[in-house]
N, C-alpha and C positions, 0 to 999 in steps of 0.2 A: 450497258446498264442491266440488263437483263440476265447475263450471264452472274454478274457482277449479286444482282439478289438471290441469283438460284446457289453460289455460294454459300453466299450470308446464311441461308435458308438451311441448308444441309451442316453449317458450320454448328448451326444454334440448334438442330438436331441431334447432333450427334454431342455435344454439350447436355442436352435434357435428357439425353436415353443413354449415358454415360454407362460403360458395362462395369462388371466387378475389380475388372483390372486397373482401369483408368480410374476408376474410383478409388483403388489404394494406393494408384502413383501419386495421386492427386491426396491424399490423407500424408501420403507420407513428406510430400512438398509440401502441404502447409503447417504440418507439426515439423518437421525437421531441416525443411530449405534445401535442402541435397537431396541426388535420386538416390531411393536404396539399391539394395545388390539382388539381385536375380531369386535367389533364394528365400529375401527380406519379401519382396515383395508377391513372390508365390507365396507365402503362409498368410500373406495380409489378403491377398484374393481368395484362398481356403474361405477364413473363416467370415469375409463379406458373406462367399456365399453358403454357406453354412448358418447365418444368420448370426452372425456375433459381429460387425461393425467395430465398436468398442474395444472389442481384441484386438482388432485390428489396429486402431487408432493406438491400443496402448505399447503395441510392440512398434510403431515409428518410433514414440516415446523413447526408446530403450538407445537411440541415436543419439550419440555425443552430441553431435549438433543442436539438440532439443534443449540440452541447459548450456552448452557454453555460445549459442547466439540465442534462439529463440527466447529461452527466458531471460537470458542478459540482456537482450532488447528491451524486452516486457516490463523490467522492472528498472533499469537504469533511471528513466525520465523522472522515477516518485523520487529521485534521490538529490534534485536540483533544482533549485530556482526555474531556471531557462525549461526544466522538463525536453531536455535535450537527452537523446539515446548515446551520445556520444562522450561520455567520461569511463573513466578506467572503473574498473573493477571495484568493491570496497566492501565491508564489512555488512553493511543494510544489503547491497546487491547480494552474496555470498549467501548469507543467510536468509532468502525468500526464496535463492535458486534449491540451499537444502533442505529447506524446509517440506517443497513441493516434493524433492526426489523421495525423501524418507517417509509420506506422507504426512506428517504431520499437521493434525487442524489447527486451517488459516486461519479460524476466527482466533486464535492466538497469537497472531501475526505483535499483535501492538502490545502486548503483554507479558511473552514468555522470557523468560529464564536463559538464551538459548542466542549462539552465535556459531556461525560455521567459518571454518579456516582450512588452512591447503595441509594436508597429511604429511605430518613431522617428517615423515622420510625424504619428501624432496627436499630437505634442507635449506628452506626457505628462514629471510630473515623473520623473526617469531613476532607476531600479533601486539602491534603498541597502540597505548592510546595515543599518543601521538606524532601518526604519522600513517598513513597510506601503504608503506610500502612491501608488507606481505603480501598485498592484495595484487599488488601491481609486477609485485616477483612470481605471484601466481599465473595470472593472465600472461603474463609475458613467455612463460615457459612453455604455454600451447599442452597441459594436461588436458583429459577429460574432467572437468567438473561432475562429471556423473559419480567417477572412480576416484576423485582425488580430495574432495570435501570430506573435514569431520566434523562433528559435534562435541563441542564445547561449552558450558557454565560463563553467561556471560558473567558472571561474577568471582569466578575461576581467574579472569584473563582481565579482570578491570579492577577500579578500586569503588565499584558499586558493590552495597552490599545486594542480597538476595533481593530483598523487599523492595529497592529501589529499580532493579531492573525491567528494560515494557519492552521487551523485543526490538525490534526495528526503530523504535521512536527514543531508543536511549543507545543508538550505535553511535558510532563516531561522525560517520557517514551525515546521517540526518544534525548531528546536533551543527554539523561543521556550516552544514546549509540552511537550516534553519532557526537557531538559536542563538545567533551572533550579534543578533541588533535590539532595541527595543523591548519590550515584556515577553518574548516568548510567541507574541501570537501568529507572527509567520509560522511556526512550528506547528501551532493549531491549524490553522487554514491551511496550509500543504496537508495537514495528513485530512483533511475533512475533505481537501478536494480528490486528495489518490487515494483512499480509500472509503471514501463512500459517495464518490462521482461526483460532489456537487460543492458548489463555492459559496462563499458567504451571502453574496450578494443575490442570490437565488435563494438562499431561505431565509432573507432578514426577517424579525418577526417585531413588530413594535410593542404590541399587547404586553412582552414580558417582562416580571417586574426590570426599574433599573437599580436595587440595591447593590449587585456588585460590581458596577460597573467603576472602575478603578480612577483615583485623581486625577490622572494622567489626561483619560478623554476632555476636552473640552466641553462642554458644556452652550460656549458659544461661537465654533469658529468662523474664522472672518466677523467676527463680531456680531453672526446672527444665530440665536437660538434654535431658529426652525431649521436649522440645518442640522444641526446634532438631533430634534427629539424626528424629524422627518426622514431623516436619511443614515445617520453615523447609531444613531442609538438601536435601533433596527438589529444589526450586524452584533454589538456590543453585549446587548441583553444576554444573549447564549455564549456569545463567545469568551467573554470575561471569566464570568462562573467556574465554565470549564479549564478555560487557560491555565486557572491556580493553581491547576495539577501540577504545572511543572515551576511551581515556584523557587524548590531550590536548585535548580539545574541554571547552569548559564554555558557558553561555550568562552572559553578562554584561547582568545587568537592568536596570543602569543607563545602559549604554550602548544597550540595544537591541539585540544584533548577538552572533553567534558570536564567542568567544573562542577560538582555536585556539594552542597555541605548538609554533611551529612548530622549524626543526634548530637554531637557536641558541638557542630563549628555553631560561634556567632558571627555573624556577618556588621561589621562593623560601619555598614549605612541603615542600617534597619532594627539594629540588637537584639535580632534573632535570626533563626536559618533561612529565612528567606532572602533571596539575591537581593543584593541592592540596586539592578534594574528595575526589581517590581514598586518600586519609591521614586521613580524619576518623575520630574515632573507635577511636583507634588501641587505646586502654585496652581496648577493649571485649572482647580475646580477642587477646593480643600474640601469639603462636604463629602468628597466622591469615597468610597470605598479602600479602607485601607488593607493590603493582603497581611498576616498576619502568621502565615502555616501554607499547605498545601491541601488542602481541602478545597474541594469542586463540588459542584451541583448542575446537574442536569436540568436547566427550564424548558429547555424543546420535548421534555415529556407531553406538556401540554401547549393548546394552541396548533396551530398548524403545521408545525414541524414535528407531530406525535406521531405523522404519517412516516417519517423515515423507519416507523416502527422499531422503536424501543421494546428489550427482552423483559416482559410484564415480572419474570420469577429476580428481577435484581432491583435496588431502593432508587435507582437513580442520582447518585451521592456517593461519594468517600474521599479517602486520599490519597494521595500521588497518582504518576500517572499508569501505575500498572491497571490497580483500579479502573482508571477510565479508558483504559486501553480494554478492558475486558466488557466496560458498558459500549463503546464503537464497534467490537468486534461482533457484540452479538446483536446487534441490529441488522434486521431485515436489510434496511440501503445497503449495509457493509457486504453481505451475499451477493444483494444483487450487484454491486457494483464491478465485482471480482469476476462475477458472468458476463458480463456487459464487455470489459477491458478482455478476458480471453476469448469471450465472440470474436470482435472489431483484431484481436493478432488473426489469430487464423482462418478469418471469414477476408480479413483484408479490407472489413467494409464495418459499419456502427450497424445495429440494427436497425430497420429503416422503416420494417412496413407489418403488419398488424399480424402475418405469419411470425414474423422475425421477432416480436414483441410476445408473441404467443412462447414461445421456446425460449426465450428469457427466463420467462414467469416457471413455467416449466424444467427450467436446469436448476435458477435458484433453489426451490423445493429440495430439486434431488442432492445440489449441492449442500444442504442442511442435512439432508438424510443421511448422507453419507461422510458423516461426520465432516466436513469441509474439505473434503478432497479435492484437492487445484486437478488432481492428474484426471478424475472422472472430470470435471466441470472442461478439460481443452477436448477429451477424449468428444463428448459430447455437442462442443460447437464444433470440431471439425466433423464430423461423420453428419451432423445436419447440415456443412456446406460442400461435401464432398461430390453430390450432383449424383442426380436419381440415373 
């Protein structure tokens, strides 16, 4: 037993008095899962001790490995129900891997203009709305995603115009997962929980008006009121509002591919452009709010959800969901949530304890500072779990 502690003892020494070397094998396995090459790893020991960390961290970065597993990992799970890392490759995953390489700011993530696809020269079959399978002829072919992604006009490659495209929240990917059922609001709640860490049921707020809360809710289920104004109206108050954003969008299962109707279509359950999902149900509570357009409003400005810290320079309001793709993205939770999620990849662990909580606070900041750069915000949690 004794032998057995003086082990332990000398083991967890030499873990807390980690030299410059082991600190960059160690940067380089948790940004890129693979050892680097002799070479890789003398320039990441250089500039450790040279006092530059960060360099260090950004040249693991430069490892194939870093976008065709580590951020395939990292982002896969936002693209599924199950939030399982295990689905192929697709359009939402492809486009947060380019996003990060080219740096482009995240807080645009739910808003831009902007899709990556595999480089016309491998002769892949070309980019449909419906159907998976350049994603999957990409992945399959074992490229570097570093070297092999381009940047595309998601409205180039869609039959979205400009105006209706939100990044990640109008790719194929997400509409297929979450906009296939019911009003949309799976589509809200997945992206309110992967992109700014937290679930409905964690910020229900009752205080807020319930004007838009739509026919559809009940009013009294199971035949008792206090369940809807105690529990269900809670969650609906903020979520409705906003949901409208994506009122003409629907996902069409038969075809494969977003549904969107655009300034002429009418939609012949509603006789206007709004889906005729957003109308189901109408019995259910006729009094209730009818959607009419794609107009949102933010009520978590105020009240107790004002803490996810809303951006004070925008109305909290507009239309469709580029719009509120650009009121989520610039919220304080939205930052910090993206620091938290690349802590917990390359720390291998959630932050846990009032240091860990300290440097949260701390990357968010610089993570804003630096225009939303995903590549500082890993450079940064790994080099703070690389072990002193």
């Amino acid at each position: 037993m004794q032998l057995f502690l003086l082990g332990l003892s000398c083991l967890l020494t030499m873990t807390a008095w980690a030299g410059e070397r082991e600190q960059a094998q160690r940067l380089h396995d948790r940004l890129a899962g693979v050892p680097p090459s002799a070479a890789i790893l003398d320039s990441m020991e250089a500039d450790i001790l040279a006092g530059y960390p960060i360099e260090a961290a950004k040249t693991a970065m430069k490892n194939d490995a870093f976008y065709n597993v580590t951020l395939k990992n990292y982002v896969t799970p936002w693209t599924n129900e199950e939030q399982t890392l295990f689905a192929p490759l697709n359009d939402y995953t492809a486009t947060v891997i380019g996003m990060i390489r080219d740096d482009v700011p995240f807080n645009e993530l739910l808003s831009i203009n902007r899709f990556y696809v595999g480089d016309p020269s491998l002769g892949l079959t070309p980019y449909s709305m419906t159907n998976n399978n350049h994603y999957e002829e990409l992945e399959a072919s074992g490229v570097s995603l570093q070297d092999e992604l381009v940047y595309v006009l998601q409205s180039d490659v869609t039959t979205l115009p400009a105006n209706a495209t939100a990044g990640v929240a109008t790719s194929r990917a997400n509409a297929k997962a979450f906009m296939t059922a019911g009003t949309n609001r799976a589509q809200f709640r997945f992206t309110i929980l992967n992109q700014l860490c937290t679930d409905l049921e964690q910020i229900k707020d009752n205080t807020r008006s319930y004007d838009r809360i739509t026919q559809d809710a009940s009013r009294s289920p199971g035949g008792d009121s206090r369940i809807f104004f105690n529990s269900c109206a809670g969650c609906h108050t903020g979520m409705d509002p906003m949901n409208q954003a994506f009122a003409y969008y629907d996902y069409d299962v038969a075809a494969g591919r977003i549904d969107y109707n655009g300034v002429n279509t009418i939609d012949p359950d509603t006789g206007s452009r709004v889906q005729g999902k957003y109308h189901i149900n109408a019995d259910n509570f006729k009094d209730g709010y009818i959607v009419v357009d794609d107009h949102w409003a933010n009520y978590w400005r105020e009240g107790q959800n004002s803490l996810l810290g809303w951006d004070i320079n925008r109305v909290g309001e507009g239309n469709g969901p580029k719009s509120l793709g650009e009121e989520l993205g610039n919220s304080e939770a939205f930052a910090k949530c993206q620091v938290k999620k690349s802590f917990k990849t390359v720390c291998f662990r959630a932050p846990i304890n009032s240091a860990d909580q300290a440097k949260v606070v701390a990357m968010t900041s610089s993570f804003k500072d630096s225009d939303y750069n995903m590549k500082q915000v890993f450079a940064e949690a790994a080099v703070y779990c690389m072990g002193d």
